[in-house]
Backbone as CSV, one residue per row, in Angstrom:
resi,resn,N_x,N_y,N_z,CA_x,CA_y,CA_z,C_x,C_y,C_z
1,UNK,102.448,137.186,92.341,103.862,137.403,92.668,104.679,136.230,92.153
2,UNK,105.827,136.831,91.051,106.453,134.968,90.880,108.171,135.214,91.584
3,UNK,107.488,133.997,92.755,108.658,134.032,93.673,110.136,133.238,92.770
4,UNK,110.121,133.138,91.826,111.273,132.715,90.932,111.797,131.253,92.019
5,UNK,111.004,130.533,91.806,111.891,129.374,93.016,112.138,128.291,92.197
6,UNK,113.265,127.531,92.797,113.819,126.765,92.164,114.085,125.891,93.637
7,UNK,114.729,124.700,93.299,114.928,123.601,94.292,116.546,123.493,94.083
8,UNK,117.226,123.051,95.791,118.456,122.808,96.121,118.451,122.208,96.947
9,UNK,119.083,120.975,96.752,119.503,119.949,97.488,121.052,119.760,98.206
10,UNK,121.095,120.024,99.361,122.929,119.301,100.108,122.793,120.014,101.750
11,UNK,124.401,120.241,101.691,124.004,120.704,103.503,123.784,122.231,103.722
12,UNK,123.309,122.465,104.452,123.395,123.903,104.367,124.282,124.306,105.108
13,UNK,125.325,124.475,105.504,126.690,124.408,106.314,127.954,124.226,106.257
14,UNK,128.920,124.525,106.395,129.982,123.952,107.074,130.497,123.483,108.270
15,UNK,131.343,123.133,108.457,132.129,122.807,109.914,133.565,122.750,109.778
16,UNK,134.630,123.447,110.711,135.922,123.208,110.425,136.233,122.163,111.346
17,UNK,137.319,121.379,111.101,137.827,120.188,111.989,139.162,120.210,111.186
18,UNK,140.454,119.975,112.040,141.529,119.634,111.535,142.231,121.083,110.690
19,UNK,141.878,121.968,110.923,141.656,122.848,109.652,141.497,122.829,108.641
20,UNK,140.924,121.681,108.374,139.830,121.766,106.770,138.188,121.805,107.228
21,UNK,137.321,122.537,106.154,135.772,122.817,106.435,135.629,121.752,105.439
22,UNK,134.807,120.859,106.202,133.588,119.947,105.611,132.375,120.233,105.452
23,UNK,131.498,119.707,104.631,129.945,119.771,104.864,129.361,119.118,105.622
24,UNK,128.554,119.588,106.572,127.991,119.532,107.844,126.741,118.365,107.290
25,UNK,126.736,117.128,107.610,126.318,115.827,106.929,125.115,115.603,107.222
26,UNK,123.973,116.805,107.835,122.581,116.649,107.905,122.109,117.411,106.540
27,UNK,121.431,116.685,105.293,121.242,117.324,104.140,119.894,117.367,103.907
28,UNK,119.305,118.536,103.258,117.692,119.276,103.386,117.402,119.795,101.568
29,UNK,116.295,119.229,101.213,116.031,119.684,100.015,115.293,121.330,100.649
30,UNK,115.405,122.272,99.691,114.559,124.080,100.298,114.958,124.287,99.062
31,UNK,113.866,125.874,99.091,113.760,126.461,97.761,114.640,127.234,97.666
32,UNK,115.130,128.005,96.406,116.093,129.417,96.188,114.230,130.213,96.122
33,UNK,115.195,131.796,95.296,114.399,132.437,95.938,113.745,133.329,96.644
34,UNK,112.818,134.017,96.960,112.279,134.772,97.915,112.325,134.000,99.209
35,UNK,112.039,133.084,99.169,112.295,132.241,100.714,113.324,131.856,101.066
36,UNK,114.312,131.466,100.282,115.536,131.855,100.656,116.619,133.303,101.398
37,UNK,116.059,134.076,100.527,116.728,135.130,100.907,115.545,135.260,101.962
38,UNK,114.640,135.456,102.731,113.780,135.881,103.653,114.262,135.233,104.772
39,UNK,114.938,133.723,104.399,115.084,133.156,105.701,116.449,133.023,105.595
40,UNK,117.489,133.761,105.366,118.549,133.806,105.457,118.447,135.535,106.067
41,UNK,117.597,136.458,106.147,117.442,137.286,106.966,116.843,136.672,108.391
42,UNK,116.030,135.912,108.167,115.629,135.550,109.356,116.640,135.056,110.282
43,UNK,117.684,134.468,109.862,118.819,133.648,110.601,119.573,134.220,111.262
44,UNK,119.750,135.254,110.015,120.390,136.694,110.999,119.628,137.323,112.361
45,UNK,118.778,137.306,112.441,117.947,138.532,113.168,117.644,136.951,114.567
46,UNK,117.590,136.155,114.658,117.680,134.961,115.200,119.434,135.113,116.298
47,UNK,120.002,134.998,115.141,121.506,134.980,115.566,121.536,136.237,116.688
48,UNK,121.041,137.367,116.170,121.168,138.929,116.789,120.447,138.564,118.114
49,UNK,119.105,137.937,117.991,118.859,137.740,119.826,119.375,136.788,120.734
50,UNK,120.341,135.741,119.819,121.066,135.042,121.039,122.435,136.040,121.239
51,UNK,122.800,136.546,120.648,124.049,137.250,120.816,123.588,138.252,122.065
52,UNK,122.136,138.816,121.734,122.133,139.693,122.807,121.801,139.195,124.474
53,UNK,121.314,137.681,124.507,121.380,137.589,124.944,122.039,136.964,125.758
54,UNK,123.652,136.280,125.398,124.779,136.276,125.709,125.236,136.893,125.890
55,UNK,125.484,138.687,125.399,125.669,139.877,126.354,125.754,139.957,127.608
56,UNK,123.760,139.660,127.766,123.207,139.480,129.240,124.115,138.597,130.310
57,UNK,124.656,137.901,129.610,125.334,136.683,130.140,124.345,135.852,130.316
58,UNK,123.467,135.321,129.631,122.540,133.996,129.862,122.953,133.109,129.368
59,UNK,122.615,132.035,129.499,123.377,130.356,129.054,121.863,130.503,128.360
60,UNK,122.254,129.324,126.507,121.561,129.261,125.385,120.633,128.216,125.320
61,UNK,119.798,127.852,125.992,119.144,126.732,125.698,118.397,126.474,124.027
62,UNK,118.314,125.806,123.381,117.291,125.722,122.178,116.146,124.669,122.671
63,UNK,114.892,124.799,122.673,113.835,124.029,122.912,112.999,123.443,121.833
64,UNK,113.345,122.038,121.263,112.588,121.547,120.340,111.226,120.912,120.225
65,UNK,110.447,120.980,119.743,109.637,121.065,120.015,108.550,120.944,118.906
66,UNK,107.492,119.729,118.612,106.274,119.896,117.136,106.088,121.569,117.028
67,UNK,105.611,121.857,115.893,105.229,123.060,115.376,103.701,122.889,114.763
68,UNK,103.950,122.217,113.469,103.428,121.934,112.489,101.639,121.264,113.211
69,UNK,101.162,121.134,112.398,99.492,120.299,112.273,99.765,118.740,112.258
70,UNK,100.770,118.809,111.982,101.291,117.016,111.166,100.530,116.000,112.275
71,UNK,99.829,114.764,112.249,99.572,113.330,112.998,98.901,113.873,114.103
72,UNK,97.991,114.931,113.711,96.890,114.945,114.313,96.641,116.515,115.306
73,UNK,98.017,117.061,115.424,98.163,118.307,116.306,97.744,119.596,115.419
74,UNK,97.685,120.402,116.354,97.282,121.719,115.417,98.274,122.278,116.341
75,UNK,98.676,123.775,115.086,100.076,123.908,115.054,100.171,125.362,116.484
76,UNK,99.049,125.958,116.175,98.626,127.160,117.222,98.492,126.427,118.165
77,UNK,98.191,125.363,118.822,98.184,124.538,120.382,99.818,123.873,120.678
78,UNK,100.238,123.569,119.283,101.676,122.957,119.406,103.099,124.361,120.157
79,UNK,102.278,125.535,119.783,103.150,126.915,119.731,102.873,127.136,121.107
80,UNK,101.260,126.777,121.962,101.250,127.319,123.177,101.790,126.497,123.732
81,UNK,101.940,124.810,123.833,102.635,124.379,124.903,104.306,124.311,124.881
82,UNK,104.397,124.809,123.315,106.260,125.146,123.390,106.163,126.424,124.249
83,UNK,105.567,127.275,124.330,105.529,128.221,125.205,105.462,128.294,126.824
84,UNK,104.322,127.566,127.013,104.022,127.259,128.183,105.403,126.496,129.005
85,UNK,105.723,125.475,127.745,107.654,124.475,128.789,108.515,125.757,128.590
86,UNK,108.649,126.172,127.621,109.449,127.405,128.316,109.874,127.489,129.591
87,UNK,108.408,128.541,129.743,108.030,129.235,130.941,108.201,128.695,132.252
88,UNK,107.984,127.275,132.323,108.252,126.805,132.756,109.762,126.081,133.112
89,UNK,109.975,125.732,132.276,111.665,125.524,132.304,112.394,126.428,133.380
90,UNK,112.037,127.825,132.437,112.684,128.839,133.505,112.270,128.888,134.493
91,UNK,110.987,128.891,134.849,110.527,128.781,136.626,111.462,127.506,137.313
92,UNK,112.143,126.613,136.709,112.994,125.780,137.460,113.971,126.022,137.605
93,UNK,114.545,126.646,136.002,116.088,126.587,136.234,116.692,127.853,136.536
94,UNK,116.089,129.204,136.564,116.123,130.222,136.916,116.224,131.395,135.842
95,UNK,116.727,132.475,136.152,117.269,133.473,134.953,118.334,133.558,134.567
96,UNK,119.367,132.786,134.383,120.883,132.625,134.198,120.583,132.003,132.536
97,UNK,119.131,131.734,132.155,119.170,131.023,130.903,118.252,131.823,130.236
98,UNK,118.520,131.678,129.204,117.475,131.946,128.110,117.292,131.426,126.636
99,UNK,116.412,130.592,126.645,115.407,129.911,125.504,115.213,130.120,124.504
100,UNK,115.434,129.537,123.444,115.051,129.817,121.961,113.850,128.960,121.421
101,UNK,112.826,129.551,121.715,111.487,128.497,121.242,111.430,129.032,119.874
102,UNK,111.413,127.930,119.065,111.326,128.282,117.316,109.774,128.210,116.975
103,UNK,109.201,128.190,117.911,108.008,127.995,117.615,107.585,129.822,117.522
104,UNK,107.916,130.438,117.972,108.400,132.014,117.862,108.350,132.648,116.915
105,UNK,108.856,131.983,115.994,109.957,132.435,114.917,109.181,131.720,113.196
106,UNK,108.429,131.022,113.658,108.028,130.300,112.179,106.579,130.808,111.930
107,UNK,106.545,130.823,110.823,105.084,131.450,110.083,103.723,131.059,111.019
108,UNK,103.601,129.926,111.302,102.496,129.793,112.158,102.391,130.621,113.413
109,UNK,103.463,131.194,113.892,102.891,132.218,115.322,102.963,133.472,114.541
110,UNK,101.739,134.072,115.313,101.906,135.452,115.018,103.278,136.324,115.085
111,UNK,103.831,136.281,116.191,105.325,136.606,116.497,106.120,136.230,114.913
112,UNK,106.236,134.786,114.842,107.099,134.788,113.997,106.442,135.290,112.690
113,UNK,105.253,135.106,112.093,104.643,136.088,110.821,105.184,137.628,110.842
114,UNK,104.707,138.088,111.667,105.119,139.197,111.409,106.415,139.788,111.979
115,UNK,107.907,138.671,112.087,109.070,139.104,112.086,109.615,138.488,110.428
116,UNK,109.026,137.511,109.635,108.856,137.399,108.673,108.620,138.618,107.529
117,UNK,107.579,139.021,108.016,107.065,140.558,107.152,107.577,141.567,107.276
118,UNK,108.549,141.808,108.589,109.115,142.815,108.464,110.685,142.964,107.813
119,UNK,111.143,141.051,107.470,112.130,141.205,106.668,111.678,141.296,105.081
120,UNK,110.390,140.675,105.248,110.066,141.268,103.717,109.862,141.866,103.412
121,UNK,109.349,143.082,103.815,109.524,144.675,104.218,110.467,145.117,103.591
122,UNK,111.159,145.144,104.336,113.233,145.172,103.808,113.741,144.532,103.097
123,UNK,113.244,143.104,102.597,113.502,142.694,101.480,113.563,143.253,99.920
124,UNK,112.361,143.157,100.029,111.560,144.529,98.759,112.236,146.229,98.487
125,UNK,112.417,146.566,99.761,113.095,147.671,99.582,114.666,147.370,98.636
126,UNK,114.996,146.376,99.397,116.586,146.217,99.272,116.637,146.093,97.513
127,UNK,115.773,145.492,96.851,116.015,144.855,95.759,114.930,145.807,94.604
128,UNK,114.294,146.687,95.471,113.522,147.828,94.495,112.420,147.041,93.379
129,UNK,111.571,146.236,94.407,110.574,145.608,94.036,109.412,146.473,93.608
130,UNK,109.100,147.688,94.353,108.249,148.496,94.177,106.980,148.844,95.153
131,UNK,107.073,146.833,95.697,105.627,146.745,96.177,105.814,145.999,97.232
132,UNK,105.440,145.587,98.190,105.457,144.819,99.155,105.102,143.547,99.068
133,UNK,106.242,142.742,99.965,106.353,141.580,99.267,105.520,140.610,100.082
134,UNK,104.112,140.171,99.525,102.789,139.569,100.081,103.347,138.458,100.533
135,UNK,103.373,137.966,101.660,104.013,136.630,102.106,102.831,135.973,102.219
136,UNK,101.449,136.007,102.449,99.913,135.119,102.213,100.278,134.946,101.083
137,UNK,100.257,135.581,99.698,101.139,135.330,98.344,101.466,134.275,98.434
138,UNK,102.474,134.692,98.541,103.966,134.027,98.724,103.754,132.645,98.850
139,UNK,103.142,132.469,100.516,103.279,130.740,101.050,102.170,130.492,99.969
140,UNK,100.965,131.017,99.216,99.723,130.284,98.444,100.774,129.758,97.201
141,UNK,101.583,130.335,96.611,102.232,130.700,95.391,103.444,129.175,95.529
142,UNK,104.056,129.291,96.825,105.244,128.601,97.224,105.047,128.039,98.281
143,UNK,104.307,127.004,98.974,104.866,127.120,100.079,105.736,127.041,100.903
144,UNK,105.894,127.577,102.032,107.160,127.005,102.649,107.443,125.506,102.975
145,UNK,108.317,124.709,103.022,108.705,123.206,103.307,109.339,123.441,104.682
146,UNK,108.906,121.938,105.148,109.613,121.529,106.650,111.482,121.597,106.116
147,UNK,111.918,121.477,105.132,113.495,121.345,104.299,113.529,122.862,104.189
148,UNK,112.612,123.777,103.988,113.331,125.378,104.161,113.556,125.816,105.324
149,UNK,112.311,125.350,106.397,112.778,125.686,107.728,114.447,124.723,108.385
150,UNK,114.098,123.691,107.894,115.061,123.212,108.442,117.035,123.330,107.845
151,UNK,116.514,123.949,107.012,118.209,124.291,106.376,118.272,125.690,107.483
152,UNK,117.120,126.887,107.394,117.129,127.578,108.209,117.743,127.563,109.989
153,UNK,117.306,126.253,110.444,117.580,126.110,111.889,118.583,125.181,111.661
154,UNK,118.936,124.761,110.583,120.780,124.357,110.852,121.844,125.348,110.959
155,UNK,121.564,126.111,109.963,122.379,127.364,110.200,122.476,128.094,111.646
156,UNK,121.254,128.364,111.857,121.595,128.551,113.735,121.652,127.770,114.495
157,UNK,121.419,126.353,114.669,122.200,125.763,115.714,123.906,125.227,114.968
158,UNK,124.262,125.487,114.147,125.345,125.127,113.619,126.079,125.879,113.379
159,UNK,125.927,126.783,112.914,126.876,127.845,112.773,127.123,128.808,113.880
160,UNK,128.361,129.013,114.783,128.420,130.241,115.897,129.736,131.339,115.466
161,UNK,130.204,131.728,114.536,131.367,132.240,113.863,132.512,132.017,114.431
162,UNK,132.850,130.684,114.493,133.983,130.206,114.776,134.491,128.988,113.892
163,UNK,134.514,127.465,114.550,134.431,126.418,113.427,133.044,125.911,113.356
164,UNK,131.862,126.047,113.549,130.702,125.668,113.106,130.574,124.694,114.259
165,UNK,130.548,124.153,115.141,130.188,122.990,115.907,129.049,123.499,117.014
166,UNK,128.134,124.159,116.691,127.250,124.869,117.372,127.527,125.306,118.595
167,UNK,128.326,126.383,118.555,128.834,126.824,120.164,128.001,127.840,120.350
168,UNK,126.808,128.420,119.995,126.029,129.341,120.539,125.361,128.984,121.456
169,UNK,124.934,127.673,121.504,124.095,126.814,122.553,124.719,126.139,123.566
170,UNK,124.407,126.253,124.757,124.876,125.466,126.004,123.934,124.111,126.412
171,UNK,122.693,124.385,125.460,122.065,122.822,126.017,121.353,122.722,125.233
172,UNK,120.293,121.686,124.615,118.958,121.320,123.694,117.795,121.109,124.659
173,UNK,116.860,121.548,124.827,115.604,120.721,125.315,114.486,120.243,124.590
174,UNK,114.743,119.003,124.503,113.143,118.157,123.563,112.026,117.956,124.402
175,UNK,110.828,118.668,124.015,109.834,118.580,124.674,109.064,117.088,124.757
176,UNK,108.589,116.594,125.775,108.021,115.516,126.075,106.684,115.044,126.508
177,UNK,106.056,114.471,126.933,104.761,114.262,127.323,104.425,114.963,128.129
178,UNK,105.512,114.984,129.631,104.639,115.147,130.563,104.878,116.717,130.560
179,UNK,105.605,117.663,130.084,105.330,119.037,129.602,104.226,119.325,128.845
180,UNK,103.655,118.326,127.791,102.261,118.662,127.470,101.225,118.171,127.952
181,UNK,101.483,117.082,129.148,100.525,116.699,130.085,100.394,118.075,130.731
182,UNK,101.510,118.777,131.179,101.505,119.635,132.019,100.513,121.229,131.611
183,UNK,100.652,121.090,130.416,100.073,122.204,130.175,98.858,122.299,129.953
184,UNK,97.900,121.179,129.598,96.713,120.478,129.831,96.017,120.396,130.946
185,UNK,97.250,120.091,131.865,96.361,120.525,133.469,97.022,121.361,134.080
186,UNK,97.024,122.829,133.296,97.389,123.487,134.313,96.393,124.855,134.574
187,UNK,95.160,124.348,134.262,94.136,125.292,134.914,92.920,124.481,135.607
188,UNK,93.873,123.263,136.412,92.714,122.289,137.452,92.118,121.729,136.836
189,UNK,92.483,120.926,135.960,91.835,119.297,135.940,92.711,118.806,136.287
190,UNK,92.134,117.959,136.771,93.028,116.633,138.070,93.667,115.486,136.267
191,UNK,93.014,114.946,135.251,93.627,113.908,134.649,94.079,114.688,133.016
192,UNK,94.379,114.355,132.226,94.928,114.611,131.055,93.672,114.552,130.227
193,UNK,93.165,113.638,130.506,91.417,113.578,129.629,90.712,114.882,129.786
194,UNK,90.374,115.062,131.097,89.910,116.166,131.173,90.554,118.167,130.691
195,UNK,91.852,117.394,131.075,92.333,118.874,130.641,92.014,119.227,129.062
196,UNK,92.645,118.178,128.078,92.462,118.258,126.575,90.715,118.410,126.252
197,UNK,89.587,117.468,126.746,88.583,117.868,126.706,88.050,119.532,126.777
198,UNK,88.548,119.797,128.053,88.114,121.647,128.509,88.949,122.121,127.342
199,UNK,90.211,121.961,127.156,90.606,122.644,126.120,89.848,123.064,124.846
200,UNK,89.946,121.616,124.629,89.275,121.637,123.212,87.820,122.699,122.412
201,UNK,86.720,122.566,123.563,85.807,122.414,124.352,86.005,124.010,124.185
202,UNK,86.915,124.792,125.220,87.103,126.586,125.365,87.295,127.060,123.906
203,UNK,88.635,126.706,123.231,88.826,126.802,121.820,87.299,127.207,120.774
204,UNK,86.558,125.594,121.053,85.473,125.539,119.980,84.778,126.884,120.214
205,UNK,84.897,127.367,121.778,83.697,128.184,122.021,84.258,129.881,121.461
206,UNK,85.387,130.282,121.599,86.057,131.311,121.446,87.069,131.754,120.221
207,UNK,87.495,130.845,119.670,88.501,130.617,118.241,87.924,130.345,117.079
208,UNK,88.011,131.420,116.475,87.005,130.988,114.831,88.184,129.768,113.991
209,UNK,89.282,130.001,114.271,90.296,129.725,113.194,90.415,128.114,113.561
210,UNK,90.496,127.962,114.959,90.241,126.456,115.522,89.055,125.824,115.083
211,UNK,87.764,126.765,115.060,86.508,125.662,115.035,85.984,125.148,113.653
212,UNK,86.837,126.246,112.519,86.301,125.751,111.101,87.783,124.890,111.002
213,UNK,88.769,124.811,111.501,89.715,123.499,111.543,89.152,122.522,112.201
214,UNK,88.417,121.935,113.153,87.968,120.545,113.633,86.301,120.755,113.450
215,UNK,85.745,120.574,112.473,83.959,120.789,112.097,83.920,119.499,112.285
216,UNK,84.712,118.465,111.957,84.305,117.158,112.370,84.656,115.831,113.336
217,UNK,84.017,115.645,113.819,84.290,114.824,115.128,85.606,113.549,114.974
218,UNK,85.575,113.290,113.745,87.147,112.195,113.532,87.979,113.030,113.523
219,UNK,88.192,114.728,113.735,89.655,115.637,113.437,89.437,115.470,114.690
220,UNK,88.563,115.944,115.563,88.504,115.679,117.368,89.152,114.895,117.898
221,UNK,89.081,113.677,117.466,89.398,112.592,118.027,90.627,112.455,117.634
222,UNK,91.358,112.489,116.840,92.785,112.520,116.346,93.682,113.575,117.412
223,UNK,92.974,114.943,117.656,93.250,115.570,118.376,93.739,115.317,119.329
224,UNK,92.473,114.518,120.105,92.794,114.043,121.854,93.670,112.762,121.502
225,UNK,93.775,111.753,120.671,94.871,111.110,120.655,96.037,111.382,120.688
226,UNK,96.223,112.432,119.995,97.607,112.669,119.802,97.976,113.826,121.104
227,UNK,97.570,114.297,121.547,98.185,115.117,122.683,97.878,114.276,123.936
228,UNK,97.016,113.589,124.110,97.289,112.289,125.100,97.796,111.326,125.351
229,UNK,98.748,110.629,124.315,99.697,109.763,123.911,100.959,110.335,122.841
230,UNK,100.837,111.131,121.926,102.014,111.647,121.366,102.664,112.457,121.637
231,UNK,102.252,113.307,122.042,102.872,114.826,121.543,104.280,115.084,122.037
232,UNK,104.956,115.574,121.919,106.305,115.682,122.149,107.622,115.710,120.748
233,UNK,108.709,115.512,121.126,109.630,115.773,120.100,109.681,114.359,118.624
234,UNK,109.599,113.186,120.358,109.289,111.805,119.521,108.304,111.573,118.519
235,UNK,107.702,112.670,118.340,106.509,112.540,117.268,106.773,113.452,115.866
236,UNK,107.884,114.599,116.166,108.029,115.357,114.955,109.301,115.446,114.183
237,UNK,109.133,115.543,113.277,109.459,115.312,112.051,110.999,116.428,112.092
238,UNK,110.480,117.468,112.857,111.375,118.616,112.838,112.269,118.502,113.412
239,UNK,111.726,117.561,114.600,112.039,117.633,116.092,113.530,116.485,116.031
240,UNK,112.971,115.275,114.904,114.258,114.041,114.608,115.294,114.904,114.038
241,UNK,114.973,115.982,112.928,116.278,116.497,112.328,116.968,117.586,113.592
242,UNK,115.850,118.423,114.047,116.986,118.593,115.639,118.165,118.003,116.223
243,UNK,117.399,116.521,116.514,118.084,115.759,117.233,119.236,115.113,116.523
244,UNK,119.120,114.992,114.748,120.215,114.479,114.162,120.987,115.803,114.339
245,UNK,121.090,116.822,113.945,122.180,118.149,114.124,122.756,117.945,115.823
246,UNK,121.864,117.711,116.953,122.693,117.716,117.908,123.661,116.235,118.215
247,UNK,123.251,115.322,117.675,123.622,114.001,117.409,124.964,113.996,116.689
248,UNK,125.046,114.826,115.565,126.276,115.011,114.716,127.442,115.864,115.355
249,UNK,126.684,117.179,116.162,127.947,118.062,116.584,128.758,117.667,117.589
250,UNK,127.681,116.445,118.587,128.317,115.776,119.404,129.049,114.797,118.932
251,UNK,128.874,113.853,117.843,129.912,113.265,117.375,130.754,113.859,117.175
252,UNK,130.647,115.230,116.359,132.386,115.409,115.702,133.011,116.353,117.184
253,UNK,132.315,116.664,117.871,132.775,117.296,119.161,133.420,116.204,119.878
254,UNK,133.086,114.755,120.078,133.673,113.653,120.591,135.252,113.558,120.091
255,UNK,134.625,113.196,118.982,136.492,113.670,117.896,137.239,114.128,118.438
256,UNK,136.800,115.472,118.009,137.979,116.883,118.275,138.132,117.375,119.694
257,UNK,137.422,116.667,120.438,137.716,117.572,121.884,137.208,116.832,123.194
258,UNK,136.715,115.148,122.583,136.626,114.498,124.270,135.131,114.832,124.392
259,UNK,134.828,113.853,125.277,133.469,113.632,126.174,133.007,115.338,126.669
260,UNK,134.255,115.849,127.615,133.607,116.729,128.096,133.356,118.398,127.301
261,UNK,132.940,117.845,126.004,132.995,118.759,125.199,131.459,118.905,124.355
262,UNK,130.953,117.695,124.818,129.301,117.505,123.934,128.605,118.688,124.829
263,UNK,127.744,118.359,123.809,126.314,119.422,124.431,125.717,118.674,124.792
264,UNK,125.133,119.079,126.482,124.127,118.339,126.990,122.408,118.402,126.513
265,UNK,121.834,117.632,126.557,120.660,117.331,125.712,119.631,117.136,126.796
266,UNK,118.328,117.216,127.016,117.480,116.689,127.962,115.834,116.602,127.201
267,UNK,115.157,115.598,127.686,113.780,114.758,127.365,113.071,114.872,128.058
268,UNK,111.825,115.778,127.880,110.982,115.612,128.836,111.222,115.559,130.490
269,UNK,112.452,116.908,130.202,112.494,116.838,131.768,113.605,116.117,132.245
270,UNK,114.216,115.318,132.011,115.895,114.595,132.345,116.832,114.132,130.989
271,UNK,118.108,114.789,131.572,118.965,114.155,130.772,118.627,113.493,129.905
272,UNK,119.683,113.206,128.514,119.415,112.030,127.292,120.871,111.370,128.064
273,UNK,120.813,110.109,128.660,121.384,109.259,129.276,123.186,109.224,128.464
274,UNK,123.676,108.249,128.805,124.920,107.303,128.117,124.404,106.471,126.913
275,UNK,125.182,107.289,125.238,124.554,106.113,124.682,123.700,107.265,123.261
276,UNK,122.697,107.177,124.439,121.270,108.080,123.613,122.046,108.803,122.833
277,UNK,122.724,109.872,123.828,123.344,111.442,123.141,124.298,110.980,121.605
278,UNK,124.799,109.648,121.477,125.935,109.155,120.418,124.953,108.731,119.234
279,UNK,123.648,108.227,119.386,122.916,107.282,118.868,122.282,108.220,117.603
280,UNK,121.982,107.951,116.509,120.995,108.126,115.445,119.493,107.960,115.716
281,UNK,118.765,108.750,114.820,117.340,108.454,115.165,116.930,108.730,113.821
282,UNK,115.938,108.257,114.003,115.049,108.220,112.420,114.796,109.773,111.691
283,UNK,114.808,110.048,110.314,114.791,110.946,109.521,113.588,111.752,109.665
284,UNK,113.738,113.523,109.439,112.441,113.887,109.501,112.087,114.471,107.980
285,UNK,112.971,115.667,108.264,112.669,116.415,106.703,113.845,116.069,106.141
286,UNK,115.060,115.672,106.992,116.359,115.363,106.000,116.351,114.683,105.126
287,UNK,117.739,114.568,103.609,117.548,113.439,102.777,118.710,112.019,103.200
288,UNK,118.297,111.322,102.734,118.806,110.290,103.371,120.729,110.470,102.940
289,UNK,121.266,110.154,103.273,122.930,110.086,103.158,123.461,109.254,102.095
């Protein structure tokens, strides 16, 4: 399959302020393209379930959160405990909200593969390809970049069809330790050692796709390091350019409309303090300014 790709570099966005539109100043190298156009359907069909569920009248949370394999995690364990804080989330804060776990939505969950395939589905049709458009292909041929997803999830937390300052969302949640402490022990082990151990341990015994990924005892061990001391937003790559998009809308939201106009943000469970919410943080997939 030749996905005809080419490379583009800048923002993927606008923003109005003043009544002039600027470019929205978090910038992402991504391909043109079949992956382009796939994930510019995807954005849509993204957009369509927060809308519906603003219907509902639910308040928008977005939950950030590792995805990826990157510094030691595997990306199918990274997807269950974005799942698991969810679930949790809502067991606290009630049903008045509803969650956007992107972990959902991206090639590594099943969910999101095959909402992928079914725009390529419709892709192919649309453009009278003939044949169905192989996305195993596809990612062998192209793969996708952390800079395609992430031009992708600027567009939805940035764009709400108004002036761009992400008004679809009422809050961010960055996942933290003790949400993946939490999900580690939450079938009775009393310490974090033990939970990641049994984990690991059930996986090897039941998951083909897990056990020819860790055949050797130094991927093990990277494993339990990193979900016993890392895991969380502070560790991903995806998770910093998150935090720069909510970092920026709250700046120019400071601007144009005062303090009580930011989006509230929360870490592992509390608030991002006085300060934090204004502050910069280190680069993930973005290019530098």
């Amino acid at each position: 399959m030749n996905a005809k790709t080419g490379w583009i570099e800048g923002c993927p966005t606008q923003y109005l302020l003043a009544g002039d539109w600027h470019d929205f100043p978090v910038r992402f190298r991504w391909q043109s393209g079949l992956w382009l156009e796939l994930f510019d359907k995807h954005a849509d069909y993204v957009v369509s379930e927060i809308q519906r569920a603003k219907l509902s009248g639910k308040f928008i949370l977005y939950l950030s959160c590792p995805v990826s394999s990157a510094g030691g995690g595997h990306s199918r364990t990274n997807i269950e405990i974005a799942t698991f804080a969810a679930h949790n989330l809502i067991k606290k804060i009630g049903s008045r909200f509803w969650i956007l776990n992107p972990g959902l939505y991206q090639l590594q969950s099943r969910e999101g593969f095959n909402l992928l395939k079914t725009h390529a589905h419709i892709l192919g049709l649309e453009k009278g390809l003939g044949k169905e458009i192989d996305l195993i292909a596809l990612q062998k041929e192209s793969p996708v970049t952390g800079g395609d997803y992430m031009r992708f999830w600027s567009r939805v937390l940035v764009e709400d069809g108004d002036n761009n300052l992400g008004g679809r969302f009422d809050a961010y949640y960055f996942v933290g330790p003790s949400d993946t402490h939490g999900f580690f022990t939450n079938h009775g082990a009393t310490t974090v050692t033990d939970g990641i151990e049994n984990y690991f341990a059930r996986k090897l015994a039941t998951n083909q796709e897990f056990r020819e990924y860790f055949q050797n005892d130094s991927v093990e061990e990277k494993f339990f390091k990193y979900y016993s001391l890392k895991a969380g937003a502070h560790f991903s790559l995806g998770s910093h350019d998150e935090y720069a998009i909510w970092e920026t809308l709250n700046r120019i939201r400071l601007t144009d409309r005062g303090i009580t106009a930011q989006i509230p943000g929360y870490f592992d469970g509390r608030q991002i303090g006085f300060g934090l919410a204004e502050s910069k943080t280190a680069q993930g997939y973005s290019l530098p300014e």
